[in-house]
N, C-alpha and C positions, 0 to 999 in steps of 0.2 A: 606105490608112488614114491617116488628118490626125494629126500627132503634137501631143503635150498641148498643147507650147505655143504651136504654131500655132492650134490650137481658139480658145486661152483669146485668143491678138494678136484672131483673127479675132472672134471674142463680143464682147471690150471694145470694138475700133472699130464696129461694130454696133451697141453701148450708147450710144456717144457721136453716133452717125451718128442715132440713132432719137431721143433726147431734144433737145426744143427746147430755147434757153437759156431758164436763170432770169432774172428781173432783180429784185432787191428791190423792194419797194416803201416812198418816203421820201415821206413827208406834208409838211405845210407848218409851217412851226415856229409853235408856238404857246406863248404864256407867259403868267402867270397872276399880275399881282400883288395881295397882299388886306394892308389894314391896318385891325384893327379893336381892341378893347379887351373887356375880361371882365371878372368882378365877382362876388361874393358874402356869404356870411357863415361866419363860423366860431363854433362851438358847443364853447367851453373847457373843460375841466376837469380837474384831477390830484387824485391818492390819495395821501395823508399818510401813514406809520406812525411816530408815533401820530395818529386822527386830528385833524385841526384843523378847526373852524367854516371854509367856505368856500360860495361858491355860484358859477355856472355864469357865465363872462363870456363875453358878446356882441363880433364881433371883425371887423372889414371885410378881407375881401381884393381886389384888381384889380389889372389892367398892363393890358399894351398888345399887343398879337401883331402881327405882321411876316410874309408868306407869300409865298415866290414859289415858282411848279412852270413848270415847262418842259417842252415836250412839244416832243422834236425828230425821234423816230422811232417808227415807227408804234404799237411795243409799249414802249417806251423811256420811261417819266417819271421826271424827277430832281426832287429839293422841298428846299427849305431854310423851316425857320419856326424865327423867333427870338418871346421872349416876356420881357417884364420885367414881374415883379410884385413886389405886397407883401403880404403877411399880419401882421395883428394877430392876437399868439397869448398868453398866459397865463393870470392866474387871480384871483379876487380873494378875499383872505381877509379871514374876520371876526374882527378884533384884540380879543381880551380882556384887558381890565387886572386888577388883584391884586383886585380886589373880586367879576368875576365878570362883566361888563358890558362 
């Protein structure tokens, strides 16, 4: 009778004798750089209490975007994206003097 732990030496080297090596696999490094810009509109408005005469201001936004990704293993992507913008935001009220107008 084979005692436990001879079984278990004998079974592991067996495991290791019957499996072929791994080897990962490393692709080819690839990287990704993108610069582009963006844009829109913005559609204003806030609520007064009490209310006041206002109406809805039209407002530009844009920047600039910055993008790089790297791909250096096979399941592996790292990204970095910067972005500088501006927005025009507020509101335009309609000023009434003592008369009403």
């Amino acid at each position: 009778m084979i005692r436990p732990r001879l079984k278990a030496l004998i079974l592991s080297v067996l495991i290791v004798v019957a499996c072929p090596s791994v080897n990962a696999q490393v692709g080819e490094l690839r990287q990704n750089i993108s610069i582009g810009f963006n844009g829109g509109i913005n559609l204003n408005n806030i609520t007064f209490s009490p209310k006041i005469k206002q109406s809805q201001m039209t407002g530009f936004n844009g920047g600039l975007t910055a993008r790089f990704i790297s791909e250096k293993y096979f399941a592996m992507i790292c990204g970095v994206q910067m972005e500088l913008n501006y927005s025009e935001r507020g509101w335009k009220e309609q000023i009434e003097d003592e008369t009403g107008d």
